[in-house]
C-alpha positions as semicolon CSV with decimal commas, in nm:
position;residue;x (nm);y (nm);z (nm)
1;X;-6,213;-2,801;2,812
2;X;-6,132;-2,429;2,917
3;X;-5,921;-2,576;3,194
4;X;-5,724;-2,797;2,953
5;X;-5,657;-2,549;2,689
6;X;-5,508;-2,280;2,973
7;X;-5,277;-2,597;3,094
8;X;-5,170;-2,670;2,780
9;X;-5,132;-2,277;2,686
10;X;-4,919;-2,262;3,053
11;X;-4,723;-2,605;2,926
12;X;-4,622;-2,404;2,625
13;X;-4,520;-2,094;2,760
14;X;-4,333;-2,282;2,979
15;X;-4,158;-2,470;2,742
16;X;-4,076;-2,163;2,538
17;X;-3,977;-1,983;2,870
18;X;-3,709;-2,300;2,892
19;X;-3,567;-2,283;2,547
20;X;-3,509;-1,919;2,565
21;X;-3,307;-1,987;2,898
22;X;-3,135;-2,227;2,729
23;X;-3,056;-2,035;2,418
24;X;-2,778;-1,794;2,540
25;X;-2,552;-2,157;2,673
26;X;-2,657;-2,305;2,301
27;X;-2,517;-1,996;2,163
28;X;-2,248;-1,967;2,406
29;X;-2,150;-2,349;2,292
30;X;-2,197;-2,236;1,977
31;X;-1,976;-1,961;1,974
32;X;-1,685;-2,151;2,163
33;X;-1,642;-2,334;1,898
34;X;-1,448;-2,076;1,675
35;X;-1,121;-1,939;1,816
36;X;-1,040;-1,604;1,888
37;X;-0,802;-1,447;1,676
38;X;-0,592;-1,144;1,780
39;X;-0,343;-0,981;1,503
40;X;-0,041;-0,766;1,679
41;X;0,032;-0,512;1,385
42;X;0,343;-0,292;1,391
43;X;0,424;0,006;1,142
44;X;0,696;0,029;0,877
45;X;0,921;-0,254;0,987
46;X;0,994;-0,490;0,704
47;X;1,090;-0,847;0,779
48;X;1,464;-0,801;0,797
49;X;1,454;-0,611;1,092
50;X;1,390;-0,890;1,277
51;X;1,657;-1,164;1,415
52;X;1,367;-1,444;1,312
53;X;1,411;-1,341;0,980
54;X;1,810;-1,334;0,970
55;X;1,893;-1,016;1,060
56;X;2,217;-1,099;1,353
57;X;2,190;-0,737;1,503
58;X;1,839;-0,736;1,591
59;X;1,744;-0,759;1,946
60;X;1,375;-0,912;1,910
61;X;1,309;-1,191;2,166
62;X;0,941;-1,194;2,171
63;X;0,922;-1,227;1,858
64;X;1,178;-1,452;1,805
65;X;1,031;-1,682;2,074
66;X;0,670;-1,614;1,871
67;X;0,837;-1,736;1,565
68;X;0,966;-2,055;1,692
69;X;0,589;-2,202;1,771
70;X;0,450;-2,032;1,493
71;X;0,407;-2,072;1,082
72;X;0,653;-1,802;1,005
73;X;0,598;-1,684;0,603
74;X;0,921;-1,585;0,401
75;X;0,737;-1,473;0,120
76;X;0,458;-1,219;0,258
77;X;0,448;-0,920;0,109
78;X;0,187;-0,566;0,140
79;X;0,065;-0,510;-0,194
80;X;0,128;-0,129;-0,140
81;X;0,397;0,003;0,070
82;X;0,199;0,282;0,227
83;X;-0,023;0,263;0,520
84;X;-0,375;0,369;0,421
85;X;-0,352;0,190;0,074
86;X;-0,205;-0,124;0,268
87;X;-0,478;-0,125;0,542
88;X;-0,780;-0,069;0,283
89;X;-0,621;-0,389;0,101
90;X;-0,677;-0,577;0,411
91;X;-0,993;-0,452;0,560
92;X;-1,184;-0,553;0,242
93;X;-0,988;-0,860;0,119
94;X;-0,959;-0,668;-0,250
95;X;-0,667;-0,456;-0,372
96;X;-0,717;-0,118;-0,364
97;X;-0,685;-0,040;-0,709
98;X;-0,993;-0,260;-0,816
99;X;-1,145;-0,013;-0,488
100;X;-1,026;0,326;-0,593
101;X;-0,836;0,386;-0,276
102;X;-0,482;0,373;-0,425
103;X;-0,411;0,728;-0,331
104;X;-0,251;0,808;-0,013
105;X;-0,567;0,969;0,181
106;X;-0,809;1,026;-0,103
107;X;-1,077;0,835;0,072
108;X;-1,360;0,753;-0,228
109;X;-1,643;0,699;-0,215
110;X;-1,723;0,294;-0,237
111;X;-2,031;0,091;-0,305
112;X;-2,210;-0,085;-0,052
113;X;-2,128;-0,463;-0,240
114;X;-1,761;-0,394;-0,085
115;X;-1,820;-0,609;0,224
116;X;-1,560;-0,503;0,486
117;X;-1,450;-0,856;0,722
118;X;-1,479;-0,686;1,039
119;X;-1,868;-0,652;0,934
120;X;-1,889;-1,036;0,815
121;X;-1,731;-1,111;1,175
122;X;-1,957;-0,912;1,390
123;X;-2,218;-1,032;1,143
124;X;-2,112;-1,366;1,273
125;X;-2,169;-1,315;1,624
126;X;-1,723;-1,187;1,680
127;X;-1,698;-0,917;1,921
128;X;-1,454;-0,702;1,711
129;X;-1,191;-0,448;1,872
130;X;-0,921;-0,242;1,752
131;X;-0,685;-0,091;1,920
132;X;-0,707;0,191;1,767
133;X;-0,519;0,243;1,420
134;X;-0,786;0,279;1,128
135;X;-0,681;0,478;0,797
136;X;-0,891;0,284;0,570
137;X;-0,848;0,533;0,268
138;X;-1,251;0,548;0,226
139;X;-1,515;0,791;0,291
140;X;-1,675;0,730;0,640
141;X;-1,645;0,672;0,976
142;X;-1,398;0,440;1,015
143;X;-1,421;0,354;1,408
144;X;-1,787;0,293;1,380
145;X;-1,687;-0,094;1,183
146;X;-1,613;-0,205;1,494
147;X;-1,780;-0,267;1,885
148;X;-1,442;-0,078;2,041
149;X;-1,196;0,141;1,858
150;X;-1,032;0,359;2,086
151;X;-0,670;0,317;2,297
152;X;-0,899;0,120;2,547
153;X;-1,057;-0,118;2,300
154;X;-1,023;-0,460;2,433
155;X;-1,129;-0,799;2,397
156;X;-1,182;-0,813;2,782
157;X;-1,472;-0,609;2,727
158;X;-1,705;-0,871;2,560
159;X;-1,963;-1,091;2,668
160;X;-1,943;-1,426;2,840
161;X;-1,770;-1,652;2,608
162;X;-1,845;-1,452;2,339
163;X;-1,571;-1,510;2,032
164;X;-1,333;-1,184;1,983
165;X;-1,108;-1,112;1,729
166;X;-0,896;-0,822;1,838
167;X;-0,622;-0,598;1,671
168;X;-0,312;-0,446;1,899
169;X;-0,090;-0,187;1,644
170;X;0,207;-0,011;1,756
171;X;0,379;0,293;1,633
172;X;0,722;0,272;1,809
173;X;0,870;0,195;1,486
174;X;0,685;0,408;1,272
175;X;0,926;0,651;1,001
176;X;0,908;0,947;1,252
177;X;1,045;0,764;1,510
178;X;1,378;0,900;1,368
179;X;1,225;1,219;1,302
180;X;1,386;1,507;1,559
181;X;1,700;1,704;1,566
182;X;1,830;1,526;1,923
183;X;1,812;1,204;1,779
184;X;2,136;1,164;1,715
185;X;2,266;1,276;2,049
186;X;2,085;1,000;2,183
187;X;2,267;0,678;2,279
188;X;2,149;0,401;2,117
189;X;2,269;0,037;2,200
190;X;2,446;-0,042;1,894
191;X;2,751;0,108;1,752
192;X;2,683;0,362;1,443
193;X;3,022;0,229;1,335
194;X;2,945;-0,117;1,318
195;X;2,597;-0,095;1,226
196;X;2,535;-0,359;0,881
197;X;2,394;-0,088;0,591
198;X;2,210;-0,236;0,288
199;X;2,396;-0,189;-0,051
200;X;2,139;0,050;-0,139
201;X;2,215;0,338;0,080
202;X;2,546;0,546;0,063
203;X;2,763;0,516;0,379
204;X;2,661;0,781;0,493
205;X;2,729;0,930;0,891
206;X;2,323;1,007;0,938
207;X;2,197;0,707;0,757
208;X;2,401;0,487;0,989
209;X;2,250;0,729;1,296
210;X;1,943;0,630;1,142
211;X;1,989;0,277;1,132
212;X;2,095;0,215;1,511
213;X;1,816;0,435;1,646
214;X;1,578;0,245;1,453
215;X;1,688;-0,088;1,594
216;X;1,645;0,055;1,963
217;X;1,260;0,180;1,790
218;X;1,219;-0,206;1,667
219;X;1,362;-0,360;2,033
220;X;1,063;-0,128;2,171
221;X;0,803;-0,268;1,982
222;X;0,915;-0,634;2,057
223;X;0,871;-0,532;2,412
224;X;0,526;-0,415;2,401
225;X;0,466;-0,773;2,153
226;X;0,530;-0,947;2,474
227;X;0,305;-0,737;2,683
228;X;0,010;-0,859;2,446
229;X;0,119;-1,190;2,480
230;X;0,153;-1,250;2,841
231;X;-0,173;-1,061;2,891
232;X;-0,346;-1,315;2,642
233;X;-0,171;-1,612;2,870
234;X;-0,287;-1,437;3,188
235;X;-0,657;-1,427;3,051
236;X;-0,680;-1,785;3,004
237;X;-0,760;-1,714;2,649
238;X;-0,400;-1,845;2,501
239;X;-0,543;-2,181;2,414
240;X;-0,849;-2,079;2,252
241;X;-0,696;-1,779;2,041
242;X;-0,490;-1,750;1,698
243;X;-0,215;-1,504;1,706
244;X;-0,102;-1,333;1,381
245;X;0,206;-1,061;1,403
246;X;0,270;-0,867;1,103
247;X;0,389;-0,547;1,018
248;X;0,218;-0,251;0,761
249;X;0,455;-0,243;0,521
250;X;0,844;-0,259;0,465
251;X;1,080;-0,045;0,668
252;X;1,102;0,319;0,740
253;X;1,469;0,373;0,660
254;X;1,540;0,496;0,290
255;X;1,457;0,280;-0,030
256;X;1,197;0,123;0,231
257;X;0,870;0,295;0,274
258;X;0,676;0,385;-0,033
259;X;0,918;0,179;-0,241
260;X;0,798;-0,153;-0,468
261;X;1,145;-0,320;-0,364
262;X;1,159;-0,585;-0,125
263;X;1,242;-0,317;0,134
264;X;0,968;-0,194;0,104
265;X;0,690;-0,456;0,009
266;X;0,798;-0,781;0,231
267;X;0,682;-0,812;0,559
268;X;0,744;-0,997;0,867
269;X;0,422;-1,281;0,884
270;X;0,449;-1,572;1,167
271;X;0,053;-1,706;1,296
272;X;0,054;-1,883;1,586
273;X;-0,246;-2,154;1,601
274;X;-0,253;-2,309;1,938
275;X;-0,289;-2,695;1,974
276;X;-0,639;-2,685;2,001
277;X;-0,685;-2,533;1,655
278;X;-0,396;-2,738;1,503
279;X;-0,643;-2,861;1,219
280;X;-0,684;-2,511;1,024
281;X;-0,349;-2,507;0,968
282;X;-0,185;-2,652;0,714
283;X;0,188;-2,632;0,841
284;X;0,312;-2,761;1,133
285;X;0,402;-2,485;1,406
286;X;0,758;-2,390;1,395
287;X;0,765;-2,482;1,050
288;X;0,879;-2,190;0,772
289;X;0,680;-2,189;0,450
290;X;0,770;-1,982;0,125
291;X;0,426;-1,990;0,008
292;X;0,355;-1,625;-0,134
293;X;0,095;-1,504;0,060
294;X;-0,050;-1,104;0,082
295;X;-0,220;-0,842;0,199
296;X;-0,536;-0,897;-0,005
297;X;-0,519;-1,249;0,141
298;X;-0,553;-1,172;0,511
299;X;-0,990;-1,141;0,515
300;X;-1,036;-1,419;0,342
301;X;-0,790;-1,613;0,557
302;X;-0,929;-1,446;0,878
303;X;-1,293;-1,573;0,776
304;X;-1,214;-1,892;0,687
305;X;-1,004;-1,960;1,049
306;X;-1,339;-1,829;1,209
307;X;-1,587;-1,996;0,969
308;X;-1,737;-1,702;0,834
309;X;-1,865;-1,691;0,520
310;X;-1,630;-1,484;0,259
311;X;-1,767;-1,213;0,075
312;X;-1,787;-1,221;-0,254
313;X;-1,624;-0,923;-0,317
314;X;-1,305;-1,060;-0,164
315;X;-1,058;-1,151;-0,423
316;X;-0,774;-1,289;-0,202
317;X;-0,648;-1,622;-0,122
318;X;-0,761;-1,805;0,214
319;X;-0,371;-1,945;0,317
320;X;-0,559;-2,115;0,625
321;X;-0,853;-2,256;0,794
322;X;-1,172;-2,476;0,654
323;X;-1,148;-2,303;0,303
324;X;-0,780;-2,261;0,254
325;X;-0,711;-2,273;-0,120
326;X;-0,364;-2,393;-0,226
327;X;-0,144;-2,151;-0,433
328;X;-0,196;-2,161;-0,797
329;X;0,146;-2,311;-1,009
330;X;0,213;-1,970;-1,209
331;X;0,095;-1,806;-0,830
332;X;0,246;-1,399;-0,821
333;X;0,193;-1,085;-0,599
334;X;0,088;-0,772;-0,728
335;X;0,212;-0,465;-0,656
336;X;0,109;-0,111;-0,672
337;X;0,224;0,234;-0,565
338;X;-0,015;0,609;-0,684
339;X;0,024;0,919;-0,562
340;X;0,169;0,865;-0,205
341;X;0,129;1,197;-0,035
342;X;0,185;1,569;-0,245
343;X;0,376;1,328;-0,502
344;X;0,196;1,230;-0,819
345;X;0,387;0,839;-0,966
346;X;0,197;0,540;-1,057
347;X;0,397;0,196;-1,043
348;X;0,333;-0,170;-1,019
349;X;0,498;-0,453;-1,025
350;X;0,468;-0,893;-0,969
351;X;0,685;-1,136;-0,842
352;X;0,694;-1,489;-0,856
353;X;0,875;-1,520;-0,550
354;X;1,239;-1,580;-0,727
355;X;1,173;-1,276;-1,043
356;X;1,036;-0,959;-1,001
357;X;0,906;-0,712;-1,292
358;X;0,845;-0,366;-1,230
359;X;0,650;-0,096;-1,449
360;X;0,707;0,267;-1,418
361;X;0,399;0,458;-1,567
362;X;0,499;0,785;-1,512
363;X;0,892;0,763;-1,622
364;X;0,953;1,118;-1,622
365;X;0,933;1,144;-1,245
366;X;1,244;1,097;-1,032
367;X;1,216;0,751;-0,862
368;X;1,258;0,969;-0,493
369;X;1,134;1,196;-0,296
370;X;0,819;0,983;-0,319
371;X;0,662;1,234;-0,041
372;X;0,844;1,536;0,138
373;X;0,772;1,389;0,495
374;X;1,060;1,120;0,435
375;X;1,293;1,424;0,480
376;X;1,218;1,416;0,795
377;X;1,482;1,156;0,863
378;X;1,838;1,292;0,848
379;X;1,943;0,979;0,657
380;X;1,699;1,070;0,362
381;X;1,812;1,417;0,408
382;X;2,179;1,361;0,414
383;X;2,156;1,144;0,127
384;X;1,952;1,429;-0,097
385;X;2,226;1,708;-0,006
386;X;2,518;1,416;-0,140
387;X;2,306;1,364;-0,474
388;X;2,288;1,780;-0,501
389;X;2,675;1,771;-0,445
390;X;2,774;1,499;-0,641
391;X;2,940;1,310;-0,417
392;X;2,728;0,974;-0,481
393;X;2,836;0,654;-0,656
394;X;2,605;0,610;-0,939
395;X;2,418;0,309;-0,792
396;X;2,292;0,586;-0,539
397;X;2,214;0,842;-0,767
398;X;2,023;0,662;-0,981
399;X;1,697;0,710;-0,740
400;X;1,733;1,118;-0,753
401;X;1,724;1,148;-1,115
402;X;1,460;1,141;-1,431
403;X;1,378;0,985;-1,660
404;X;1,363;0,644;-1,481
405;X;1,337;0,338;-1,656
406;X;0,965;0,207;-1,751
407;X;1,074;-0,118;-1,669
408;X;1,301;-0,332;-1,418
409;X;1,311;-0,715;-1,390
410;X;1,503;-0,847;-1,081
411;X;1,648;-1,207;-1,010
412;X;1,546;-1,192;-0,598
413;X;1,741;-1,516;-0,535
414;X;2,082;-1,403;-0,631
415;X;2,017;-1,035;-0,593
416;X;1,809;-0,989;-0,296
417;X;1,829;-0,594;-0,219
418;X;1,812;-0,491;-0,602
419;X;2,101;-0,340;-0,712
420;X;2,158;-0,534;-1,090
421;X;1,847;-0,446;-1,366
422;X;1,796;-0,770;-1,604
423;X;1,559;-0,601;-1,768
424;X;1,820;-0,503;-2,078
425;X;1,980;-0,876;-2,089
426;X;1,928;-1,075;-2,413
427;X;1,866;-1,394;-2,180
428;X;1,601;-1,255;-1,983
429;X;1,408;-1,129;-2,309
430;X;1,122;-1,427;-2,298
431;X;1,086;-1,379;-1,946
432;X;1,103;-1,035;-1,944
433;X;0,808;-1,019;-2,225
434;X;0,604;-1,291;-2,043
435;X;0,576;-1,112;-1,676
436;X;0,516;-0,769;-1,855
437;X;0,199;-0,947;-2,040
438;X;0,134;-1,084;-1,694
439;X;0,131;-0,746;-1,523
440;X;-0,085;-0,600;-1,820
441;X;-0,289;-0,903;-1,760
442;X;-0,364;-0,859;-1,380
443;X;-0,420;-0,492;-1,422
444;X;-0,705;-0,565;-1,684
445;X;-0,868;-0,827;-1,452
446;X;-0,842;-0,612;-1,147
447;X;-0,969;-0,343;-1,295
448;X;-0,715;-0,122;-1,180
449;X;-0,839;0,223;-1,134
450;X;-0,498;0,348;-1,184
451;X;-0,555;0,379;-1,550
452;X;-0,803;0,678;-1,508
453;X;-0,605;0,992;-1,330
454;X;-0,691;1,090;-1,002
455;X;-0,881;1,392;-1,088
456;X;-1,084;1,260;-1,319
457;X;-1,218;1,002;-1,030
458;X;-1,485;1,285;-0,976
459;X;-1,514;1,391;-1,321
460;X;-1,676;1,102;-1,508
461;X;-2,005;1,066;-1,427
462;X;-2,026;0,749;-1,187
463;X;-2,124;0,700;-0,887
464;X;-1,834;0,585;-0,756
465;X;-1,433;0,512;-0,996
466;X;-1,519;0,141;-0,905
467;X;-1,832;0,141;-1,064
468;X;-1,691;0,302;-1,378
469;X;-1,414;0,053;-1,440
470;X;-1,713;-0,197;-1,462
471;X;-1,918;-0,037;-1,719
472;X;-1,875;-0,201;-2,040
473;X;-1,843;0,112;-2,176
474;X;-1,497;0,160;-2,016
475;X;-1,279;-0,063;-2,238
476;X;-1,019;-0,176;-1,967
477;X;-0,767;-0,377;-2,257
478;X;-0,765;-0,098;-2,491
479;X;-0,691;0,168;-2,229
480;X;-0,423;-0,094;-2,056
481;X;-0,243;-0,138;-2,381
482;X;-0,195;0,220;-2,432
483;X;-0,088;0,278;-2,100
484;X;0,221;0,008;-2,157
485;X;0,236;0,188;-2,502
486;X;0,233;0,542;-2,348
487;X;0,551;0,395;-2,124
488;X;0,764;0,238;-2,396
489;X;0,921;0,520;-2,549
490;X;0,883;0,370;-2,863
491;X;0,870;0,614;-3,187
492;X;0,630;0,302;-3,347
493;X;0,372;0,409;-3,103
494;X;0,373;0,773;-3,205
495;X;0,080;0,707;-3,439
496;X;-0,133;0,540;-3,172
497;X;-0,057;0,833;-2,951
498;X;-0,165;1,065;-3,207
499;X;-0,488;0,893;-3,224
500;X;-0,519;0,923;-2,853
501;X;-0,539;1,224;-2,843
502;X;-0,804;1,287;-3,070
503;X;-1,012;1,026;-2,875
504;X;-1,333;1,109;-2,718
505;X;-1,225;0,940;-2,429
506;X;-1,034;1,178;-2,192
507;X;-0,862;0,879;-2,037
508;X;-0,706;0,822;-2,375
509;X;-0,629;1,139;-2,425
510;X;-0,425;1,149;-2,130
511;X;-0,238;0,839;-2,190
512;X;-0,186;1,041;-2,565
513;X;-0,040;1,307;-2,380
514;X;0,117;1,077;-2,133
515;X;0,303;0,919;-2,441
516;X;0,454;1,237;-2,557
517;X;0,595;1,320;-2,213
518;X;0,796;1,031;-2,260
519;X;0,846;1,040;-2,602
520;X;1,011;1,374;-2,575
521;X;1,168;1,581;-2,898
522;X;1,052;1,226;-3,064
523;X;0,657;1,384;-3,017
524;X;0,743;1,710;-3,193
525;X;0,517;1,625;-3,434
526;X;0,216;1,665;-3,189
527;X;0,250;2,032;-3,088
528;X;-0,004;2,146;-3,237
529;X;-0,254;1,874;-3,092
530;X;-0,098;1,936;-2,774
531;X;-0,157;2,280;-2,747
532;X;-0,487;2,254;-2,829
533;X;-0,485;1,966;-2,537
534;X;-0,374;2,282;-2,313
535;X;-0,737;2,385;-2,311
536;X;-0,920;2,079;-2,238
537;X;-1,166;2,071;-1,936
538;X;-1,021;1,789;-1,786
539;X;-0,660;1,938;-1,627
540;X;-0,519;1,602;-1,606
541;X;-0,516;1,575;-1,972
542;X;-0,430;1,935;-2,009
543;X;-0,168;1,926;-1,761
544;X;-0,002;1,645;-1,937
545;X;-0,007;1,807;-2,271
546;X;0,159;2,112;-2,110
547;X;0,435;1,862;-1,928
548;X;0,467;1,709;-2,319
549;X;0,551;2,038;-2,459
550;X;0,858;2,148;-2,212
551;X;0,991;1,807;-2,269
552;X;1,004;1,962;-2,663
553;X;1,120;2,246;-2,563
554;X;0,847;2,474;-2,561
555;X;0,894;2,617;-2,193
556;X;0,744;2,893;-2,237
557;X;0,421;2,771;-2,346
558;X;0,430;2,527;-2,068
559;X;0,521;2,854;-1,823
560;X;0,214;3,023;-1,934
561;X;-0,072;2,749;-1,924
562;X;0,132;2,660;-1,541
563;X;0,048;3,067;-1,444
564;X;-0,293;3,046;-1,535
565;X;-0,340;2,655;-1,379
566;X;-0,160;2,716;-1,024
567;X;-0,397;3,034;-0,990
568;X;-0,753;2,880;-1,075
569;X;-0,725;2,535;-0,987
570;X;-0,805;2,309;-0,666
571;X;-0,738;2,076;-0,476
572;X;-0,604;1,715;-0,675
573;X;-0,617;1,932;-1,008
574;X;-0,357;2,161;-0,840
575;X;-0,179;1,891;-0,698
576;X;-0,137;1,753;-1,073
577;X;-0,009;2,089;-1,188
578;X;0,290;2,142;-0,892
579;X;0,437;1,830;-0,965
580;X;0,480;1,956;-1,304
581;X;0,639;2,286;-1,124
582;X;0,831;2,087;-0,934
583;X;1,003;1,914;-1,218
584;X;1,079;2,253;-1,408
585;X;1,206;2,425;-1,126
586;X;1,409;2,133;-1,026
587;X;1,514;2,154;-1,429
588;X;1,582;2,533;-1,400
589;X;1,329;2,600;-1,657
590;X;1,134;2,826;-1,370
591;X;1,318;3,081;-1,165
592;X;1,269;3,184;-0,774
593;X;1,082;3,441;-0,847
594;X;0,844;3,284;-1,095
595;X;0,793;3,053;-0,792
596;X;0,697;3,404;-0,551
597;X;0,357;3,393;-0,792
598;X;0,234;3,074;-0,649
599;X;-0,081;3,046;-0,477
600;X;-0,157;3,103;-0,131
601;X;-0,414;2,955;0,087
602;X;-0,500;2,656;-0,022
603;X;-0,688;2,401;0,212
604;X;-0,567;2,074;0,098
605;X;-0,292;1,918;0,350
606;X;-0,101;1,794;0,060
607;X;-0,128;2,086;-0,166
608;X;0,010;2,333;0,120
609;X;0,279;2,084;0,185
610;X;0,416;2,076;-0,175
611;X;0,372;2,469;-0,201
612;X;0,569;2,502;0,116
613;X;0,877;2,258;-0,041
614;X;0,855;2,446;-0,363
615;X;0,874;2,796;-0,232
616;X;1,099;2,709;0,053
617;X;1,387;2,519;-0,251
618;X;1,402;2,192;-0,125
């Protein structure tokens, strides 16, 4: 009996000694049957840089060859056209005004129910690499999401059949590229001369500089495309991995970058799904498709090409693989662009693909600079000395000067770069009233942070500005509806505003305020509220009310809260309160040497770069 029970006991240990040696090749198996996926990202090149995309001056063979045995999208677009709020968008699969990260480096705090995908994937068994771009726009460490993130990060580096799913960005046509004083001594292979400008930009000598030298930067970055791709065919690997190529955001020239025009917002897209993983794809490869497709669609997509399970935080459309879901019929893209660098703005905007409808919430500010860094191109600088000069046709100096109008609607099909607003034609009135209702729609179901100022993010009490827009205490269609009311410059609304700013609610006192910013003179019957505003503890409200009252004329009272603000307080507060200094000194309404009494020493990057513009008279 003893003997029989230690054979059996041996029988089973050997049996369980077998299965374990087994396991790794079931896993292995297991694993080999999801692709790879590698995604070759490139910064601040939008789509018509490319000769796959129509543009006859580009020299881009790699990806031109990439494009011809590839799904190449028309109609994909970043939802913001900035890299940290673009790249939070797609490393959680949910726009980054339902996160909170819709500032340009703010990096909130999030909850822990905001699944990233690279964490799903390595969840999943995907050894995950990136190579080495992060700027995720959260509070963290961003480099520990994956197995590699360093200028070494590889796929080469994982286990023995293990799955990968690697990302490859390049900077060579990042907006400094044309940063430098040589630049244009250098030669560049295209003639300045004969360079093709967009309508958008004045003929100007530097912006055509510009222009050539960033064709040579976009050539580059073709060139190390092909690097990526002949390494992937030299590992064996080609057959068994998806390729995506795709760049940031739109292009680094002027009316590009930071801008909710299709300069700025469409993107070059192609996926290449090799023959053995033909079946999750819907399109054929070499095939063009104007589905509208996103940023906040690229997770899900990715998850559902590697049969992971989505998150259900993810709010974006899987375009491919096993769970693809097909476009709705009334599909749009949403838009959105905050505080990008020192400057304060909040926009958004849809498209359908053929109409887009833009919102301006903050009117009063000049639609450019939208950051002082663009200045480091001599095209954006040439083009702001011609504005101060007066030497611009007025389609050009439309972008340099206040107040902007709260809304645009564009026909994309037979004006593709722009230039003509439909917004004031009687035939476009229905359709014009329908996408703004749409907009105010997908803001409310979003729940686009947006609507509460960025200082106040810290101010309210939750845990995290996420969490706040869900409390049912935080009454997203009442707030939304002021906001659009706050923008309208209607004198009907005064009453509302009035109301506002009585409110409880320091988010609807600051729309309030916001309202008689816009309103101008057409407010003067809130002074009296408003300088009360002037003292209340949360500076974006009081801010506001001070902006309110130099648009009545009241400088002075506006000069003295501005003294007292710029001296005692920090950080975004402060931020809020030089953008208003900005706009008066721009105005004339503050002198050089009121602008000798600003502070000193501040430690946020942003807040030293706008005191450094302001003192220095851009």
């Amino acid at each position: 009996m003893k003997n029989d029970l230690i054979h059996t006991m041996i029988c089973m240990l050997r049996l369980i000694v077998c299965v374990l040696g087994y396991l790794p090749m079931m896993l292995r198996a297991d694993d080999a049957s999801r692709p790879n996926v590698i995604w070759i990202t490139s910064e601040d090149n939008s789509a018509s840089w490319l000769g796959c995309y129509g543009n006859t001056q580009a020299k881009t063979p790699a990806l031109d060859a990439l494009a011809v045995r590839s799904v190449v999208f028309d109609r994909a677009y970043t939802n913001a056209a900035v890299c940290a709020v673009a790249r939070s968008t797609i490393l959680r699969g949910m726009h980054a005004v339902t996160q909170g990260t819709l500032h340009m480096r703010s990096r909130p705090q999030l909850p822990a129910s905001i699944i990233p995908y690279v964490t799903a994937l390595r969840g999943s068994g995907y050894f995950c690499t990136n190579n080495a771009k992060t700027d995720y726009n959260s509070v963290g460490n961003d480099a520990a999401l994956w197995d590699q993130c360093n200028a070494r990060a590889h796929y080469k580096h994982r286990k023995n059949q293990q799955p990968f799913f690697a990302v490859f960005n390049f900077t060579e046509t990042h907006e400094s590229s044309l940063f430098g004083k040589e630049l244009g001594k250098k030669k560049s292979r295209l003639d300045s001369a004969k360079v093709v400008l967009p309508p958008f930009v004045p003929d100007l000598p530097e912006m055509r500089s510009d222009f050539v030298h960033y064709h040579d930067s976009v050539t580059r970055m073709d060139a190390r495309v092909k690097e990526i791709l002949d390494e992937l065919e030299a590992s064996g690997e080609a057959e068994n991995t998806i390729v995506f190529y795709y760049s940031d955001h739109g292009g680094a020239t002027p009316r590009g970058k930071r801008y909710l025009y299709e300069s700025g917002v469409r993107v070059p897209l192609m996926v290449h799904v090799p023959k053995r993983w033909q079946q999750l794809s819907s399109f054929p490869m070499g095939q063009r498709s104007s589905e509208l497709v996103s940023f906040v669609d690229f997770a899900p997509t990715l998850l559902s090409l590697c049969e992971v399970k989505i998150p259900a935080s993810m709010q974006g459309r899987p375009f491919l693989g096993k769970a693809r879901r097909e476009p709705a019929k009334d599909d749009v893209v949403f838009f959105y662009a905050d505080r990008f660098d020192e400057i304060h703005g909040m926009r958004r905007a849809i498209s359908d693909g053929r109409y887009k409808y833009m919102r301006h919430f903050t009117p009063s500010m000049p639609t450019a600079p939208y950051s002082f860094y663009q200045f480091g191109q001599a095209g954006w600088r040439a083009w702001h000395t011609a504005w101060k000069n007066d030497t611009l046709k007025p389609e050009h100096r439309a972008l340099w000067e206040p107040p902007t109008s709260s809304e645009l609607l564009f026909d994309l099909q037979n004006d593709p770069h722009e230039m003509k607003d439909l917004s004031q034609d009687p035939a476009m009135k229905e359709r014009l009233l329908a996408m703004r209702q749409r907009l105010q729609q997908i803001m409310i179901e979003n729940f686009d942070t947006g609507l509460v100022p960025e200082p106040m993010f810290d101010e309210l009490g939750a845990t995290t500005i996420h969490e706040h827009l869900h409390q049912p205490s935080f009454d997203r269609k009442a707030i939304s509806s002021l906001a659009f009311a706050a923008t309208s410059r209607n004198d009907a609304d005064l009453p509302a505003l009035l109301e506002a700013m009585a409110a409880d609610d320091p988010v609807k006192r600051y729309w309030g305020a916001q309202g008689c910013v816009n309103l101008g003179k057409s407010a003067s019957k809130a002074q009296d509220q408003l300088k009360t505003l002037l003292g209340d503890k949360h500076p974006a409200v009081a801010v506001s009310a001070a902006h309110a009252l130099w648009r009545q004329g009241d400088v002075e009272s506006a000069r003295g809260f501005l003294i007292k603000a710029c001296q005692s307080m920090q950080r975004e507060d402060l931020l809020l309160a030089l953008n208003l200094v900005r706009l008066m000194h721009r105005d004339g309404q503050l002198s050089n040497e009121w602008m000798t009494m600003l502070p000193k020493g501040k430690s946020n990057e942003y807040v030293q770069r706008l005191l450094g513009e302001l003192k220095a008279g851009y």
